[in-house]
C-alpha atoms as a printed R data frame, in Angstrom:
    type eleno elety resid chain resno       x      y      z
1   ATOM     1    CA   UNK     A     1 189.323 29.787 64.084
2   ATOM     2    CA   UNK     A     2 187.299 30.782 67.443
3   ATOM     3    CA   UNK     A     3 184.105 31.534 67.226
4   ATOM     4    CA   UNK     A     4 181.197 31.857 69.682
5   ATOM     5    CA   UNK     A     5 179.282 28.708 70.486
6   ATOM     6    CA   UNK     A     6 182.634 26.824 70.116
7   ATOM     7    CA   UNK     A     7 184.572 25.405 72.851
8   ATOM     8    CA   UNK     A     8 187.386 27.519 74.481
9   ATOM     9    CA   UNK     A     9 190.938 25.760 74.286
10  ATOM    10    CA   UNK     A    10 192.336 24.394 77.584
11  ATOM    11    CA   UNK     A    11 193.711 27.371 79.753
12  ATOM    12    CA   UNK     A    12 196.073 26.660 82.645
13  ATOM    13    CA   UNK     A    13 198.258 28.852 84.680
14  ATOM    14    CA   UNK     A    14 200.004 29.713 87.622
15  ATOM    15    CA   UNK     A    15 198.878 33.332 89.016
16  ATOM    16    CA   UNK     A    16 200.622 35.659 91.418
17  ATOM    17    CA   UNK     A    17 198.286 35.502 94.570
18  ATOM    18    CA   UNK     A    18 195.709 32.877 93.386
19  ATOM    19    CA   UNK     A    19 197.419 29.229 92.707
20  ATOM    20    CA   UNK     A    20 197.065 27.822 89.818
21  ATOM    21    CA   UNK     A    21 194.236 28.507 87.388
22  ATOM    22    CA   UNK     A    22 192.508 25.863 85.291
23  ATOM    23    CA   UNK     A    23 189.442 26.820 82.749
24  ATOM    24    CA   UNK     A    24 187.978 23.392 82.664
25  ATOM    25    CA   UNK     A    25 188.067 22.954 86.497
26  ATOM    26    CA   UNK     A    26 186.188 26.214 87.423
27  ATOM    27    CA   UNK     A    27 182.272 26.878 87.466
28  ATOM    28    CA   UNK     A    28 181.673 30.217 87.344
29  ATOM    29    CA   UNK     A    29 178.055 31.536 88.153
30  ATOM    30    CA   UNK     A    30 177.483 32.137 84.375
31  ATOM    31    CA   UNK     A    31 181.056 32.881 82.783
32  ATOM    32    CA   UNK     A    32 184.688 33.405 83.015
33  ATOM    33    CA   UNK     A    33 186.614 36.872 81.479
34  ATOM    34    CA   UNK     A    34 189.496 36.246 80.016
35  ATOM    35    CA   UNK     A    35 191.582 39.212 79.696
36  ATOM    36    CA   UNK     A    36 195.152 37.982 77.569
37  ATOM    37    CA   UNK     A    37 196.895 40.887 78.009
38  ATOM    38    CA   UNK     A    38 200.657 42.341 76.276
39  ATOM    39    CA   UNK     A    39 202.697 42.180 79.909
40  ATOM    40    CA   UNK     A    40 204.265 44.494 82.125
41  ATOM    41    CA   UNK     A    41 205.950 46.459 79.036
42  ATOM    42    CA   UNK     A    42 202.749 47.793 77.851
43  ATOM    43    CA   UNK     A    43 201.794 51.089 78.946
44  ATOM    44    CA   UNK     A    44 197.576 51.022 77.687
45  ATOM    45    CA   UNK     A    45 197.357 47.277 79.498
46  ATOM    46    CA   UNK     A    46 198.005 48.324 82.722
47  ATOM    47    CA   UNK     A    47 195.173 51.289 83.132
48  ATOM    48    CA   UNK     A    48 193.024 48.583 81.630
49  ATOM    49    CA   UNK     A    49 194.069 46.455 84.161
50  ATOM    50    CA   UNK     A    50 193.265 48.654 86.549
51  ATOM    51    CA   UNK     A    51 189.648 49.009 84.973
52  ATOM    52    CA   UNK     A    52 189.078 45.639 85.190
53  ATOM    53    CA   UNK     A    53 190.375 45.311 88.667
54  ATOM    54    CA   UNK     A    54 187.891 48.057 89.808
55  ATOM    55    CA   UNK     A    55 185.372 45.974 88.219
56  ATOM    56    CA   UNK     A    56 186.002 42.981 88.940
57  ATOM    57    CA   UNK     A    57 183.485 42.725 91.866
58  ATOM    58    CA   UNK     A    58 180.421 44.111 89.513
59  ATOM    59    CA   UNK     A    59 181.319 40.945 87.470
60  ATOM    60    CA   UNK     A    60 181.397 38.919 90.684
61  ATOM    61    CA   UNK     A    61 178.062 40.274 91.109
62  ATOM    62    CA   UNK     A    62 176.935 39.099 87.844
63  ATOM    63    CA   UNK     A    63 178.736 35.611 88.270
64  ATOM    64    CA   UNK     A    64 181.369 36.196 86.174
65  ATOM    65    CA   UNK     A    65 184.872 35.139 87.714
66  ATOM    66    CA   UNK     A    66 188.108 37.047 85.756
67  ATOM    67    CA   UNK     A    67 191.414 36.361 85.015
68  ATOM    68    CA   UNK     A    68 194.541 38.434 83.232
69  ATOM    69    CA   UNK     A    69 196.655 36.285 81.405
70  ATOM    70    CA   UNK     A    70 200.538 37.057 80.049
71  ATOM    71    CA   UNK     A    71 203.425 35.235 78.858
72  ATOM    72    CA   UNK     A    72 205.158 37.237 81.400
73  ATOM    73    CA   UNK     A    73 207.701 35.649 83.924
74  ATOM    74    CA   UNK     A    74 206.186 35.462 87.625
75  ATOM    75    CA   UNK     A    75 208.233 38.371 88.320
76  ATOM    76    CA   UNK     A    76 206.910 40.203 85.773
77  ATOM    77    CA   UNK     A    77 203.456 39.639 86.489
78  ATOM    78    CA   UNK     A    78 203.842 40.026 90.148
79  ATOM    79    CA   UNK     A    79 204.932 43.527 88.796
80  ATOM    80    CA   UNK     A    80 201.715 44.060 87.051
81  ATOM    81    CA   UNK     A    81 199.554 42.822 90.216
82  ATOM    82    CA   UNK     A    82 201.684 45.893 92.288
83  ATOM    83    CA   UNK     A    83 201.474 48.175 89.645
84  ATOM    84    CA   UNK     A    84 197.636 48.091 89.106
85  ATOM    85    CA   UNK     A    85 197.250 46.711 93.198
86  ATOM    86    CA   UNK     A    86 195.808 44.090 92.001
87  ATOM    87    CA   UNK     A    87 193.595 42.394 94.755
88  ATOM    88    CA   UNK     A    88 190.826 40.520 93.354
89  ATOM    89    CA   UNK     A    89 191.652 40.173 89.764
90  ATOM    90    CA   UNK     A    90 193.858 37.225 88.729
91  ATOM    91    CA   UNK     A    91 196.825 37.561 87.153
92  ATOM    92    CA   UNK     A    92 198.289 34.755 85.186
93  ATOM    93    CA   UNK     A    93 201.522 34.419 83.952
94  ATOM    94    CA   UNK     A    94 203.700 32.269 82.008
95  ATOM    95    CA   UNK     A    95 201.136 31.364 78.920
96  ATOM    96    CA   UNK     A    96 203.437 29.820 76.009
97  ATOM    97    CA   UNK     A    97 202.907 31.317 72.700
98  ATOM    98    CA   UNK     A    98 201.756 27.468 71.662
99  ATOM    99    CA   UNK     A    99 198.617 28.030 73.852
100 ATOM   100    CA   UNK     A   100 198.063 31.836 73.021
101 ATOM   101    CA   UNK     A   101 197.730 30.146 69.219
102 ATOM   102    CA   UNK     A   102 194.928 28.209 70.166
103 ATOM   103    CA   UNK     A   103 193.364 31.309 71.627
104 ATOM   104    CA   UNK     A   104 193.577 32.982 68.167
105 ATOM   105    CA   UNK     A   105 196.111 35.512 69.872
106 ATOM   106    CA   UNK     A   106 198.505 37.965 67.415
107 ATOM   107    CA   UNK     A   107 202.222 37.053 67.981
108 ATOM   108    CA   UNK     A   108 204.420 40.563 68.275
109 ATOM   109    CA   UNK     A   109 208.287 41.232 68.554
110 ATOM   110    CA   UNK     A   110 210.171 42.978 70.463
111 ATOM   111    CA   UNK     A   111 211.447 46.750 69.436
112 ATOM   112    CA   UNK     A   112 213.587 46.604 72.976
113 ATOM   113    CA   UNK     A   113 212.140 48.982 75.017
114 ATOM   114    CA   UNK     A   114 208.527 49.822 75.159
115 ATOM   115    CA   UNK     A   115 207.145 53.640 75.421
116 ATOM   116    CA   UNK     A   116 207.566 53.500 78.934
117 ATOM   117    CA   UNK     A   117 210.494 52.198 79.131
118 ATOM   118    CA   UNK     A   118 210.208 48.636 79.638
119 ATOM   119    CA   UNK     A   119 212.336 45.462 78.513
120 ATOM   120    CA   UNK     A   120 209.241 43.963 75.847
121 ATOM   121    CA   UNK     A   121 209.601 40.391 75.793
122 ATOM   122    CA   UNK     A   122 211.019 38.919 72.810
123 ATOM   123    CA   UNK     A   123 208.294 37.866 71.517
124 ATOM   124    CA   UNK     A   124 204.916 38.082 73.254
125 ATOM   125    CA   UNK     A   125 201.127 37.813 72.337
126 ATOM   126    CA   UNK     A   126 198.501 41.084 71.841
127 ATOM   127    CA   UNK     A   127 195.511 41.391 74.159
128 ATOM   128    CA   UNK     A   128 192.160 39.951 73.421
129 ATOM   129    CA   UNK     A   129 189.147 39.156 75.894
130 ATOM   130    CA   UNK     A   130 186.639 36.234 75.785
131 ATOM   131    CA   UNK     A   131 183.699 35.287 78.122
132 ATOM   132    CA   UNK     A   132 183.364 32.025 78.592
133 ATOM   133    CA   UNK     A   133 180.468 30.049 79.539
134 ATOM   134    CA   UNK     A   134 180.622 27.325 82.438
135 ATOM   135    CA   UNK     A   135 180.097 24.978 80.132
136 ATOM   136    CA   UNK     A   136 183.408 26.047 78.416
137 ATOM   137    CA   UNK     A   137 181.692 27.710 75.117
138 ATOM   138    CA   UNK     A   138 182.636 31.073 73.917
139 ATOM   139    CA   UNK     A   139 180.185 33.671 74.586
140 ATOM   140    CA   UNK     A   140 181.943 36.293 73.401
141 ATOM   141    CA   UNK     A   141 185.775 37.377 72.020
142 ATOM   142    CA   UNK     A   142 187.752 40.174 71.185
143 ATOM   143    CA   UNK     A   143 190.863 39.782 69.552
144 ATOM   144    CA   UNK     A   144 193.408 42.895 69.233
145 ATOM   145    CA   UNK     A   145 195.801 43.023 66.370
146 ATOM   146    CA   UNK     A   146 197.685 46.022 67.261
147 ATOM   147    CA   UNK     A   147 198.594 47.240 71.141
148 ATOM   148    CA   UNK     A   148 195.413 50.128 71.020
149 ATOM   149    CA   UNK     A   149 192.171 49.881 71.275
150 ATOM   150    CA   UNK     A   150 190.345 47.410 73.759
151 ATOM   151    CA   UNK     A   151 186.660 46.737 74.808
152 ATOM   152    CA   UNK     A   152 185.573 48.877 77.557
153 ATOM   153    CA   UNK     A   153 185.046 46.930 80.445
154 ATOM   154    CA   UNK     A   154 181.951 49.362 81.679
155 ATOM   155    CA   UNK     A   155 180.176 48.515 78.277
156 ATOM   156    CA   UNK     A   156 180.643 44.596 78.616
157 ATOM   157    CA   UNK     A   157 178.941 44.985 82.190
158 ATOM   158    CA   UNK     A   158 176.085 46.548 80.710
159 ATOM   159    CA   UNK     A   159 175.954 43.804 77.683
160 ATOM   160    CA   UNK     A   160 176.202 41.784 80.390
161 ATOM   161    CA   UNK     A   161 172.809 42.659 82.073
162 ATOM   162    CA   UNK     A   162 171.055 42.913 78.510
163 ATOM   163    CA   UNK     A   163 172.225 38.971 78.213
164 ATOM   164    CA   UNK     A   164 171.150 38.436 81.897
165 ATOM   165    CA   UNK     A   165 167.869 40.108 81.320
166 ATOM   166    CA   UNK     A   166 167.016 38.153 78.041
167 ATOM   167    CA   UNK     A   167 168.635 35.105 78.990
């Protein structure tokens, strides 16, 4: 089981517009979100995409570096990336269900078609978010069991300058 203070699993991917991704290579300012999110089928991940997207340069700011992470197919993701116009958040694609384990990630089936009307993936993982440290130690996660409800990205931000503050 995950818990703060432990070290994050390995995470590496291939993302649409920013080569490959690996966790243990990058040295964030002070952390690294980690957004796992459902894929293109899911109609609450991609306005919190989008969120996080807008936000992504107040974490910047902060030195936090972000990354959204599916099991989706490049296609799919490069979907997502167009659909939220993605330009400075990451998105990663192509995580195997074996590695979302590690994360601690609910497994979901497909029901077909999602609400709006996408193919779901046969079997995919539900979002969660973690903060990472650069030393690879969890800060912080979230873990969703259900596709509703997520953190509010605003709120973190402000967490985020309380932890700052206090150091």
């Amino acid at each position: 089981m995950l818990v703060p203070r432990r070290t994050a699993p390995a995470l590496v991917v291939d993302t649409v517009n920013h080569g490959s991704f690996d966790l243990a290579s990058k040295r964030p300012g002070r952390m690294t979100l980690i957004y796992f999110y459902r894929g293109l089928h899911c109609g609450i991940c991609a306005p919190h995409l989008k969120e996080l997207e807008r936000l992504t340069p107040q974490f910047v700011e902060r030195g936090v570096t972000t990354i959204a992470v599916s099991s989706d197919t490049k296609a799919r993701a490069r979907g997502m990336q167009k659909k939220i116009s993605a330009n400075n958040l990451r998105i990663g694609y192509g995580l195997p269900l074996t590695e979302a384990r590690k994360w601690g990630l609910f497994i979901s089936t497909s029901h077909s078609e999602s609400s709006i009307g996408i193919e779901e993936l046969e079997i995919f993982f539900e979002s969660g978010l973690f903060l990472v440290r650069a030393d690879r130690t969890i800060y912080y996660l979230s873990v969703q069991s259900m596709p509703f409800l997520r953190p509010n990205f605003e709120d973190l931000l402000h967490a985020l300058d309380f932890a700052i503050e206090q150091d």
